[in-house]
Biopython code that builds the backbone (N, CA, C, O; Angstrom):
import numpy as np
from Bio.PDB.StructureBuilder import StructureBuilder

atoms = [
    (1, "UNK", "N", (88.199, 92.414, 100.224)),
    (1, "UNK", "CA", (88.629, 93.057, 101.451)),
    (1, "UNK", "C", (88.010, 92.303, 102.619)),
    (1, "UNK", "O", (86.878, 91.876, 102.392)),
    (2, "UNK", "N", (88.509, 92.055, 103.801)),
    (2, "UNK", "CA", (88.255, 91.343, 104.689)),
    (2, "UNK", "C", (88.406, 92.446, 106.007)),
    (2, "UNK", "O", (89.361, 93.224, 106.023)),
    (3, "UNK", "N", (87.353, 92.444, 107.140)),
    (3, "UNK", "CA", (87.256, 93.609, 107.918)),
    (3, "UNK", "C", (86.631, 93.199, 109.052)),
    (3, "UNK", "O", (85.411, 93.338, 109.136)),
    (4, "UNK", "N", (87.602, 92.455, 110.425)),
    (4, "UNK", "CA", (87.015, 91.876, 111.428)),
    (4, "UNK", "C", (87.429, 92.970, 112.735)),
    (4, "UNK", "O", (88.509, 93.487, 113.020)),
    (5, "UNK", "N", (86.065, 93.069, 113.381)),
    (5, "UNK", "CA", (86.070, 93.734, 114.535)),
    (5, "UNK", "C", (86.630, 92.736, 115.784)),
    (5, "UNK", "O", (86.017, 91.805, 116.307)),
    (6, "UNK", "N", (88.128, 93.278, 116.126)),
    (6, "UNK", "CA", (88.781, 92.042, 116.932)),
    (6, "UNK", "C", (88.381, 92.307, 118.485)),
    (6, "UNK", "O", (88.571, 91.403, 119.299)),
    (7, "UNK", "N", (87.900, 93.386, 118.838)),
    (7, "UNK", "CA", (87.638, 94.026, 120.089)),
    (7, "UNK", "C", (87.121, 95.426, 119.792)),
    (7, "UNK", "O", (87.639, 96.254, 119.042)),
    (8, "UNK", "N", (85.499, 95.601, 120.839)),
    (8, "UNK", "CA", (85.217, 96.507, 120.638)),
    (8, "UNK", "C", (84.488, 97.146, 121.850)),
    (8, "UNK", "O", (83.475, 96.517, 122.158)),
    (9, "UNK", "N", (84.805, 98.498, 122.799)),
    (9, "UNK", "CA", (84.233, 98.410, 123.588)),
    (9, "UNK", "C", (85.463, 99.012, 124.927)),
    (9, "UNK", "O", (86.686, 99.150, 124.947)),
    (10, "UNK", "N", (84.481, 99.218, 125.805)),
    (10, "UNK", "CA", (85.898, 100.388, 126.808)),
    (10, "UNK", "C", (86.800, 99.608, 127.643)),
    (10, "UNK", "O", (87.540, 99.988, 128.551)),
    (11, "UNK", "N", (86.619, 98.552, 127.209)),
    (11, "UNK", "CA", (88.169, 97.420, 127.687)),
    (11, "UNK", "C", (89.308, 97.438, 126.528)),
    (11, "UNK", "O", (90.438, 96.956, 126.620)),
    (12, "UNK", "N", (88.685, 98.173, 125.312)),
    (12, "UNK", "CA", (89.626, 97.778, 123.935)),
    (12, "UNK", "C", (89.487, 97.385, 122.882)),
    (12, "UNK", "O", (89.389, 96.195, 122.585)),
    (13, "UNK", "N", (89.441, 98.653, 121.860)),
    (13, "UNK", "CA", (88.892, 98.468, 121.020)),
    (13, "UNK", "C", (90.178, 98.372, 119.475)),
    (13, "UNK", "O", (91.129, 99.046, 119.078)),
    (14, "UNK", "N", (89.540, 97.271, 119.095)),
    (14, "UNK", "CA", (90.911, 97.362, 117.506)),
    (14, "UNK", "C", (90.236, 96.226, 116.202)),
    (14, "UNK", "O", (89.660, 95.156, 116.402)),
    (15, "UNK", "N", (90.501, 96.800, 115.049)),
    (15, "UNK", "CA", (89.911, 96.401, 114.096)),
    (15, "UNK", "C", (90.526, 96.140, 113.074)),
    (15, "UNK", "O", (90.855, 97.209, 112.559)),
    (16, "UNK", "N", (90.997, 94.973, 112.263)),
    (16, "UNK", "CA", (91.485, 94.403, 110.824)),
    (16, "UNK", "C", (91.141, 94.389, 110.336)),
    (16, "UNK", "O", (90.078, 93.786, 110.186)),
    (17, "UNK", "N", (91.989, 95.379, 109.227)),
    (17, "UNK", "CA", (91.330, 95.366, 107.722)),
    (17, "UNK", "C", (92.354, 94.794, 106.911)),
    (17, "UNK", "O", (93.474, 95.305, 106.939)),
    (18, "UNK", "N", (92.050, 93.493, 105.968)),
    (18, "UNK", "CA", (93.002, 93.325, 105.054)),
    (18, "UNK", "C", (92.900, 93.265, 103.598)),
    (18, "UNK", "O", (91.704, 93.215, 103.313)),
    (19, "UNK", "N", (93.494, 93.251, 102.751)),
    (19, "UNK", "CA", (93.282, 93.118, 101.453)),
    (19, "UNK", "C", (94.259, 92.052, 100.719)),
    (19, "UNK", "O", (95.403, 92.507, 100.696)),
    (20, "UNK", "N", (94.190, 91.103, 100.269)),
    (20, "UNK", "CA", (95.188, 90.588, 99.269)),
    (20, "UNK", "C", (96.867, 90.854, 100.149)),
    (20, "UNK", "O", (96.667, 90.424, 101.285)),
    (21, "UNK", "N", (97.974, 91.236, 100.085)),
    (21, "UNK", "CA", (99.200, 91.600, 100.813)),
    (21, "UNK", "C", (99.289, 92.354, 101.533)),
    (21, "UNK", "O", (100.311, 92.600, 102.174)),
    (22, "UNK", "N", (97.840, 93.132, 101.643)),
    (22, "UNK", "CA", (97.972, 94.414, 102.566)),
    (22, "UNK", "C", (97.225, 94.141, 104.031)),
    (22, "UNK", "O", (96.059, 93.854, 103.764)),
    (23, "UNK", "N", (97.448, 94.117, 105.564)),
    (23, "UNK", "CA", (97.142, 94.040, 106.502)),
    (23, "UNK", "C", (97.596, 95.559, 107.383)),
    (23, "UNK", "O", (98.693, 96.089, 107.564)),
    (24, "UNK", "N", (96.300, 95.911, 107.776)),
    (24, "UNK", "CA", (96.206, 96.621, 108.831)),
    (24, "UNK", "C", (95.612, 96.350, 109.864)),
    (24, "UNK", "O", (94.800, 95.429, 109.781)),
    (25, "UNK", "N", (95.788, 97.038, 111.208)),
    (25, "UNK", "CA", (95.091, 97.541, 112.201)),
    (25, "UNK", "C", (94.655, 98.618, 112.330)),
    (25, "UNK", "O", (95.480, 99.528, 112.249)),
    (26, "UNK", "N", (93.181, 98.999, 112.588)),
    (26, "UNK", "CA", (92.848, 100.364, 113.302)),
    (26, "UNK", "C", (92.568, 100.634, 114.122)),
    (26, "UNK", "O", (91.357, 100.526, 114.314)),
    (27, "UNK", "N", (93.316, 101.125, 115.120)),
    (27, "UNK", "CA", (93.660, 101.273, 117.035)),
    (27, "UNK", "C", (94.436, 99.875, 117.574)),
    (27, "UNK", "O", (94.689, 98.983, 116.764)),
    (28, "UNK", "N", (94.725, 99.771, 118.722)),
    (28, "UNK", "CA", (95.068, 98.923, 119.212)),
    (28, "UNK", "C", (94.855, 98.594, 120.731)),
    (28, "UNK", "O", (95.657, 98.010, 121.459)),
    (29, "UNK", "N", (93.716, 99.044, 121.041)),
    (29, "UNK", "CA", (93.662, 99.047, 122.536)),
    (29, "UNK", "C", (93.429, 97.593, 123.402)),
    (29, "UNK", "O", (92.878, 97.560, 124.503)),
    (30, "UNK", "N", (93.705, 96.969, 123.027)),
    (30, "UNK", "CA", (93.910, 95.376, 123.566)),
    (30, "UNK", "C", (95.495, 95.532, 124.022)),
    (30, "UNK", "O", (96.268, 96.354, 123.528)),
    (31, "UNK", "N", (95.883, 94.412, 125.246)),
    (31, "UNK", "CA", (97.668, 94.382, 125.543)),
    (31, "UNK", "C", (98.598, 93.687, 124.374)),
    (31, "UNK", "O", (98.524, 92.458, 124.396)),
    (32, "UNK", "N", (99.066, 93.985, 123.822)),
    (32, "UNK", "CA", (100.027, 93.153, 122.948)),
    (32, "UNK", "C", (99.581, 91.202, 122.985)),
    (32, "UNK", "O", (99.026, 90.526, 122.118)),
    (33, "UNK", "N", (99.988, 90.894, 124.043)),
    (33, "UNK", "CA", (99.107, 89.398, 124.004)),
    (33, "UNK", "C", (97.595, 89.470, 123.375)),
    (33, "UNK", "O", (97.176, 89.013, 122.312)),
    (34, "UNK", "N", (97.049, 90.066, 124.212)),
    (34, "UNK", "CA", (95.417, 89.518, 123.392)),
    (34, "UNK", "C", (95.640, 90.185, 121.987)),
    (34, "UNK", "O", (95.444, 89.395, 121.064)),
    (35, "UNK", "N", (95.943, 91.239, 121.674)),
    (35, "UNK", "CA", (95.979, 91.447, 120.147)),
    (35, "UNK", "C", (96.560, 90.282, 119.519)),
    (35, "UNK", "O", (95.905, 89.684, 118.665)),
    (36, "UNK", "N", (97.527, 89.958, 119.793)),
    (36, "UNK", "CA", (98.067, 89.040, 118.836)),
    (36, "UNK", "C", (97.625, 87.550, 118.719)),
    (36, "UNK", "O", (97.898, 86.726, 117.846)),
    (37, "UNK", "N", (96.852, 87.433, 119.867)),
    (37, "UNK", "CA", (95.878, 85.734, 119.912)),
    (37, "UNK", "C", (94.861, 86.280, 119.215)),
    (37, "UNK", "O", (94.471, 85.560, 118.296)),
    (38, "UNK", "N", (94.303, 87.303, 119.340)),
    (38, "UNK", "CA", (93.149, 87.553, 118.433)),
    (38, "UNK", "C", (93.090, 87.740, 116.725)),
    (38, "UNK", "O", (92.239, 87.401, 115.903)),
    (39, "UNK", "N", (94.428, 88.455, 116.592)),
    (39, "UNK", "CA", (94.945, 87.882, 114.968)),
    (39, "UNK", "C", (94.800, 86.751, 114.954)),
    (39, "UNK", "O", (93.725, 86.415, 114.457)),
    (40, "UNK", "N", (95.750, 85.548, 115.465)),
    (40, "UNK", "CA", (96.275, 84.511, 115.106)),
    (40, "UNK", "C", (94.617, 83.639, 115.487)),
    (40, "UNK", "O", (94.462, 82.475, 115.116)),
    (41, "UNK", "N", (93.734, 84.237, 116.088)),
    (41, "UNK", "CA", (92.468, 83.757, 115.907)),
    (41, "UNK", "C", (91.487, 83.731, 114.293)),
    (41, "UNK", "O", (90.588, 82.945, 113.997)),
    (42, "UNK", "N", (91.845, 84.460, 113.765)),
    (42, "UNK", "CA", (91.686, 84.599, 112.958)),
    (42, "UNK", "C", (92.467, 84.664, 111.257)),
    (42, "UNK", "O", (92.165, 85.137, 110.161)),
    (43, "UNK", "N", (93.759, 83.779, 111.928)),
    (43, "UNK", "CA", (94.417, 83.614, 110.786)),
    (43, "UNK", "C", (95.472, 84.509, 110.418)),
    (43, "UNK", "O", (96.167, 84.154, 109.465)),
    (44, "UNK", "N", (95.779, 85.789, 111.075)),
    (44, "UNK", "CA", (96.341, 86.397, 110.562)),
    (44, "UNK", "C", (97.705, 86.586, 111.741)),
    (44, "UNK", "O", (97.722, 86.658, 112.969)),
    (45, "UNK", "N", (98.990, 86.629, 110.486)),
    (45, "UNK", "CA", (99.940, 86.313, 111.083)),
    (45, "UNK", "C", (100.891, 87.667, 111.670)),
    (45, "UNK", "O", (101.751, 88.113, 110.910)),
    (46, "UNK", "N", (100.668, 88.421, 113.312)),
    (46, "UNK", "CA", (101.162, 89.692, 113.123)),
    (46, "UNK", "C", (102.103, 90.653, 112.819)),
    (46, "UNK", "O", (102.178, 91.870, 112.994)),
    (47, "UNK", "N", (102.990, 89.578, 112.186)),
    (47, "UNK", "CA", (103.997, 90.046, 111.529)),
    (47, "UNK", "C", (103.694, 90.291, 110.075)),
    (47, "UNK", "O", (104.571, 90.904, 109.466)),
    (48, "UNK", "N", (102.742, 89.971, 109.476)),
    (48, "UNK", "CA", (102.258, 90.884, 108.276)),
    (48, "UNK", "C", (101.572, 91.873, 108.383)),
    (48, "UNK", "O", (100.948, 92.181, 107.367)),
    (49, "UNK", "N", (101.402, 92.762, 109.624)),
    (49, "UNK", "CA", (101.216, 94.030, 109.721)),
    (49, "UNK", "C", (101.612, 95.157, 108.934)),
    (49, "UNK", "O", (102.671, 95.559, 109.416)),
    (50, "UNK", "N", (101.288, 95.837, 107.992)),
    (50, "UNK", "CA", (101.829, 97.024, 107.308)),
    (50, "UNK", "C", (101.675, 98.068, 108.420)),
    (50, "UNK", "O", (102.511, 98.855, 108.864)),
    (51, "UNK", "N", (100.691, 97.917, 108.679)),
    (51, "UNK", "CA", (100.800, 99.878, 109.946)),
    (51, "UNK", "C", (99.653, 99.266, 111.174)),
    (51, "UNK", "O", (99.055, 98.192, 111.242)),
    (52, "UNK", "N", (99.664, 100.385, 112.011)),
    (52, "UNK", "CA", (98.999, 100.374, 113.045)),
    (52, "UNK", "C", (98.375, 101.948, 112.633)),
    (52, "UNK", "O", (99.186, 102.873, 112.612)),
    (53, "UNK", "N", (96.524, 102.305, 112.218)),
    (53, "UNK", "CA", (96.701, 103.520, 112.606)),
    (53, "UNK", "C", (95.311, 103.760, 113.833)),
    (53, "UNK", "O", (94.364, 103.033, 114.134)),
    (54, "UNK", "N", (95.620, 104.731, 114.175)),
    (54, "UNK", "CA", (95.242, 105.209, 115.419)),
    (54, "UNK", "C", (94.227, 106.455, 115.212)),
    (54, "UNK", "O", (94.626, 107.488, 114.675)),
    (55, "UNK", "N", (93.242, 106.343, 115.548)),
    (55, "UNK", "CA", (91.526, 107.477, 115.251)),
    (55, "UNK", "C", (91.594, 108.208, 116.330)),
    (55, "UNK", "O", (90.661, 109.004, 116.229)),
    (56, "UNK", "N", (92.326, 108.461, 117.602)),
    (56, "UNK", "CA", (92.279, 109.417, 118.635)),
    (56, "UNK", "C", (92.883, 108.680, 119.860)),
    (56, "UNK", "O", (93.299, 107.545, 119.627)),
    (57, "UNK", "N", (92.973, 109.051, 120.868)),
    (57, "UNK", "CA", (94.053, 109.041, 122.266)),
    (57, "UNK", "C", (93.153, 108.438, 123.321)),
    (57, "UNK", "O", (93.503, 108.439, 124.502)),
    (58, "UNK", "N", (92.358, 108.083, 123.048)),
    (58, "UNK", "CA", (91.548, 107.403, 124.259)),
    (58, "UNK", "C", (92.469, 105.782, 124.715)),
    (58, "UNK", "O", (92.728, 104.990, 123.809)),
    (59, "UNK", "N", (92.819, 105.513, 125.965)),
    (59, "UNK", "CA", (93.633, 103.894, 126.182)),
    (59, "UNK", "C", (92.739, 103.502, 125.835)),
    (59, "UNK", "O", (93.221, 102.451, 125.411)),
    (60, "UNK", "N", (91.413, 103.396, 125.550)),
    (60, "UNK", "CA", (90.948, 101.846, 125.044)),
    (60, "UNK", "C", (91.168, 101.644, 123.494)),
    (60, "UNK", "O", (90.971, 100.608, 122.859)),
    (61, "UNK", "N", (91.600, 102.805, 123.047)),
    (61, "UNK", "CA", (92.240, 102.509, 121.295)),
    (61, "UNK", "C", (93.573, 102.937, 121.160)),
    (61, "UNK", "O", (94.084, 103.121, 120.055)),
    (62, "UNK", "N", (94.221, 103.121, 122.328)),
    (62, "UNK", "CA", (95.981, 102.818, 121.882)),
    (62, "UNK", "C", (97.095, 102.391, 122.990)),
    (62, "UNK", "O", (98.291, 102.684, 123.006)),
    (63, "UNK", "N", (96.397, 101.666, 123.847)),
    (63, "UNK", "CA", (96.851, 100.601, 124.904)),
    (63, "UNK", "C", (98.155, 99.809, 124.500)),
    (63, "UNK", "O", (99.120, 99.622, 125.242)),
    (64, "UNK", "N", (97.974, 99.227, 122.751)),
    (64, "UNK", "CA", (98.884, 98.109, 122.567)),
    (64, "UNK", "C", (99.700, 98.603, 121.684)),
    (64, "UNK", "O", (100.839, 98.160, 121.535)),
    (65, "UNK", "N", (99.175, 99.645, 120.950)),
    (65, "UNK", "CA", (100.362, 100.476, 119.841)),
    (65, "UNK", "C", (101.809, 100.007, 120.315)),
    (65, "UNK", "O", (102.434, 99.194, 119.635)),
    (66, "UNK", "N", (102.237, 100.440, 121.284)),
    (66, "UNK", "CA", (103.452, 100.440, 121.644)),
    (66, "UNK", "C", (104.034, 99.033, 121.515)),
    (66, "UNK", "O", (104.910, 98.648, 120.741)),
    (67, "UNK", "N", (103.496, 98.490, 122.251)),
    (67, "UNK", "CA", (104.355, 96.820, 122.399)),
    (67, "UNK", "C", (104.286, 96.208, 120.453)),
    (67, "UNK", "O", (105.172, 95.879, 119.665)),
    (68, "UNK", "N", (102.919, 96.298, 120.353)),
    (68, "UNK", "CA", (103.236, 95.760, 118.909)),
    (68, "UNK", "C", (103.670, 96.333, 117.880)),
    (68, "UNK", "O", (103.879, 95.620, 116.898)),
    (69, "UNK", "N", (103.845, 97.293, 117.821)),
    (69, "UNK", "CA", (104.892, 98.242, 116.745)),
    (69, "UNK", "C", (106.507, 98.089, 117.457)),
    (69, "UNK", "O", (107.448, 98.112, 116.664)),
    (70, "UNK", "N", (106.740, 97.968, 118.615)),
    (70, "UNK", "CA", (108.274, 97.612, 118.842)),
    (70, "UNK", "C", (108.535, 95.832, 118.345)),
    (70, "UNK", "O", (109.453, 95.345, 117.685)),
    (71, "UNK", "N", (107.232, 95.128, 119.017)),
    (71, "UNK", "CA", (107.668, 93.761, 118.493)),
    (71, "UNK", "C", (107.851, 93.274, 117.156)),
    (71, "UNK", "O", (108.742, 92.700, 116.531)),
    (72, "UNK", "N", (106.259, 93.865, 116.855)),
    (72, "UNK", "CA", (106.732, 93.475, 115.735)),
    (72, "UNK", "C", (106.990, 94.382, 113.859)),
    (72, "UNK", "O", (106.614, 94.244, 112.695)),
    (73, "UNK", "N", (107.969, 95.377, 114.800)),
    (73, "UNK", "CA", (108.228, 96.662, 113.462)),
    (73, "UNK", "C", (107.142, 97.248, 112.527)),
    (73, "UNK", "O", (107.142, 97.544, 111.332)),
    (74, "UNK", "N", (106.096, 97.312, 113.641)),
    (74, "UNK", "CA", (104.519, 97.777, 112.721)),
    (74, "UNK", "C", (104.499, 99.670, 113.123)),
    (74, "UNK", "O", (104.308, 100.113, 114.256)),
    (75, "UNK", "N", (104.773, 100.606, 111.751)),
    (75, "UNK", "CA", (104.514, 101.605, 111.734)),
    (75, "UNK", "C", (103.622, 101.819, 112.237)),
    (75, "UNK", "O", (102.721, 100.982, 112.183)),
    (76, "UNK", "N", (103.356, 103.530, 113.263)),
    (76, "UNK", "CA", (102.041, 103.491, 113.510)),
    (76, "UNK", "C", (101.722, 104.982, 112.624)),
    (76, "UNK", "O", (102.573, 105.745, 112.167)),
    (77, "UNK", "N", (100.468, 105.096, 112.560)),
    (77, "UNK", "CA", (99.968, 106.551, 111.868)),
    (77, "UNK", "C", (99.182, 107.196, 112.702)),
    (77, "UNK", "O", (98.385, 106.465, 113.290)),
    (78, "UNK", "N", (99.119, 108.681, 113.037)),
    (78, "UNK", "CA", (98.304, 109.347, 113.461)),
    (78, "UNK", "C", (98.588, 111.193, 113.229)),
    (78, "UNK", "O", (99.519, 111.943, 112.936)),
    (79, "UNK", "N", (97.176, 111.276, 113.566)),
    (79, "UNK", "CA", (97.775, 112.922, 113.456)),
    (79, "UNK", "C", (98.499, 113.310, 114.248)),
    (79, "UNK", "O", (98.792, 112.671, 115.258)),
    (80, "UNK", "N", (99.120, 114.891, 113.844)),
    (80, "UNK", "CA", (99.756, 115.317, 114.873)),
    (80, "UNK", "C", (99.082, 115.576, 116.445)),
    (80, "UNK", "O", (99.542, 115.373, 117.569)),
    (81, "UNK", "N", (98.223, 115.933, 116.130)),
    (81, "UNK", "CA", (97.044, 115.647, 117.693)),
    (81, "UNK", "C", (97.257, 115.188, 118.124)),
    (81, "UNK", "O", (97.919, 115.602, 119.076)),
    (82, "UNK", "N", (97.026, 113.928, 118.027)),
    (82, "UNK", "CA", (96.518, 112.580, 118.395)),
    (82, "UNK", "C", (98.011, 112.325, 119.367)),
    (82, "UNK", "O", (97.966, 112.292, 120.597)),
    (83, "UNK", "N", (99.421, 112.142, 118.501)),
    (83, "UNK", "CA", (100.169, 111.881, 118.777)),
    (83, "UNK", "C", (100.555, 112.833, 119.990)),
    (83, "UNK", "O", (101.280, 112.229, 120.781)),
    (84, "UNK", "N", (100.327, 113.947, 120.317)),
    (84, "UNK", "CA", (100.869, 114.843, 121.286)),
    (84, "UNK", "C", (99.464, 114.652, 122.427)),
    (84, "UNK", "O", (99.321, 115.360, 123.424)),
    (85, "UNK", "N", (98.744, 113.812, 122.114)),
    (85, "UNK", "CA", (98.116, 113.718, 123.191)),
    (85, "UNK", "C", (97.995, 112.035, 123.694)),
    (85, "UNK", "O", (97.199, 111.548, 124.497)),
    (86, "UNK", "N", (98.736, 111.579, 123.162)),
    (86, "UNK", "CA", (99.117, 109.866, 123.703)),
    (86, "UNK", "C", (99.667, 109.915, 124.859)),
    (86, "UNK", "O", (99.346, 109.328, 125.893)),
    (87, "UNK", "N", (101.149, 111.181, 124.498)),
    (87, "UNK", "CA", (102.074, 111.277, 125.509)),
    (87, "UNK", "C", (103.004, 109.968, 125.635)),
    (87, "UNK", "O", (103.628, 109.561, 124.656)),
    (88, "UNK", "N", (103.079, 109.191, 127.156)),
    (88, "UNK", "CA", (103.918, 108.371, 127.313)),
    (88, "UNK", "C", (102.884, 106.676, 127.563)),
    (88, "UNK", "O", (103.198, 105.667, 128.194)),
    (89, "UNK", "N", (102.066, 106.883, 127.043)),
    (89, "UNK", "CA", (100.679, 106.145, 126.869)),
    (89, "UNK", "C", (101.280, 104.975, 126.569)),
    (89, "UNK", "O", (101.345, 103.975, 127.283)),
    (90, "UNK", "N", (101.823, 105.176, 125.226)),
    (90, "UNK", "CA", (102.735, 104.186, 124.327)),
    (90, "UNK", "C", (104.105, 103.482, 124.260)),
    (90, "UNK", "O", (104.459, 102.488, 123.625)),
    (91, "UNK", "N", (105.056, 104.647, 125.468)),
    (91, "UNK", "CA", (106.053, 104.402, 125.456)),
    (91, "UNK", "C", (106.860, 104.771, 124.374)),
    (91, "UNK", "O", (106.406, 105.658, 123.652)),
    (92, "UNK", "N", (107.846, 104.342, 124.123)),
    (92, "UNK", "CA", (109.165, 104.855, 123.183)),
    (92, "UNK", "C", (109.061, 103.830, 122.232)),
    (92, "UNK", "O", (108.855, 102.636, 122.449)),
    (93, "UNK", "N", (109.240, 104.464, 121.042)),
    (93, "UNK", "CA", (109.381, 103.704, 119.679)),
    (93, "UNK", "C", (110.731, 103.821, 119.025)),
    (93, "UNK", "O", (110.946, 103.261, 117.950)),
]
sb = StructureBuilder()
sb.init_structure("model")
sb.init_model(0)
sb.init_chain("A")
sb.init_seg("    ")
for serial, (resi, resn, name, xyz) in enumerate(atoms, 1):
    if name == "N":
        sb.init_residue(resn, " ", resi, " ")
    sb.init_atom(name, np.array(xyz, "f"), 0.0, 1.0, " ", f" {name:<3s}", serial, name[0])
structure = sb.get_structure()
């Protein structure tokens, strides 16, 4: 298992975890650009995203949900909470 802290901190926080075929994110509070230079900093290509999931509603952990789950067809997960308290944070999926 491989588990890099890509940003952490109240500008934006998001974290990769991968395994063998399986790639996640947990949060995404970076803009769609820096998330995805910060994968590709590290090798990982963001279109092998399986999900995006999301630990609570704060923008510095779900800033980029939106852009990178529309770009690049990455499910996101969260509770029902969570999700009714994003609001329009994320935009339309």
């Amino acid at each position: 298992m491989r588990l890099t802290t890509l940003a952490s901190g109240s500008s934006g926080n998001a974290i990769y975890v991968g395994h063998e075929k399986t790639n996640i994110l947990i949060d995404c509070g970076l803009t769609g650009k820096k998330t995805t230079k910060s994968l590709e900093e590290i090798k990982v290509n963001p279109e092998t995203l399986a999900a995006i999931v999301v630990t609570h509603e704060h923008r510095d952990h779900v800033h980029g949900i939106g852009i990178m789950s529309r770009k690049y067809d990455i499910p996101v997960y969260a509770t029902e909470k969570t999700w009714a308290a994003i609001g329009q944070e994320v935009g339309d999926f």
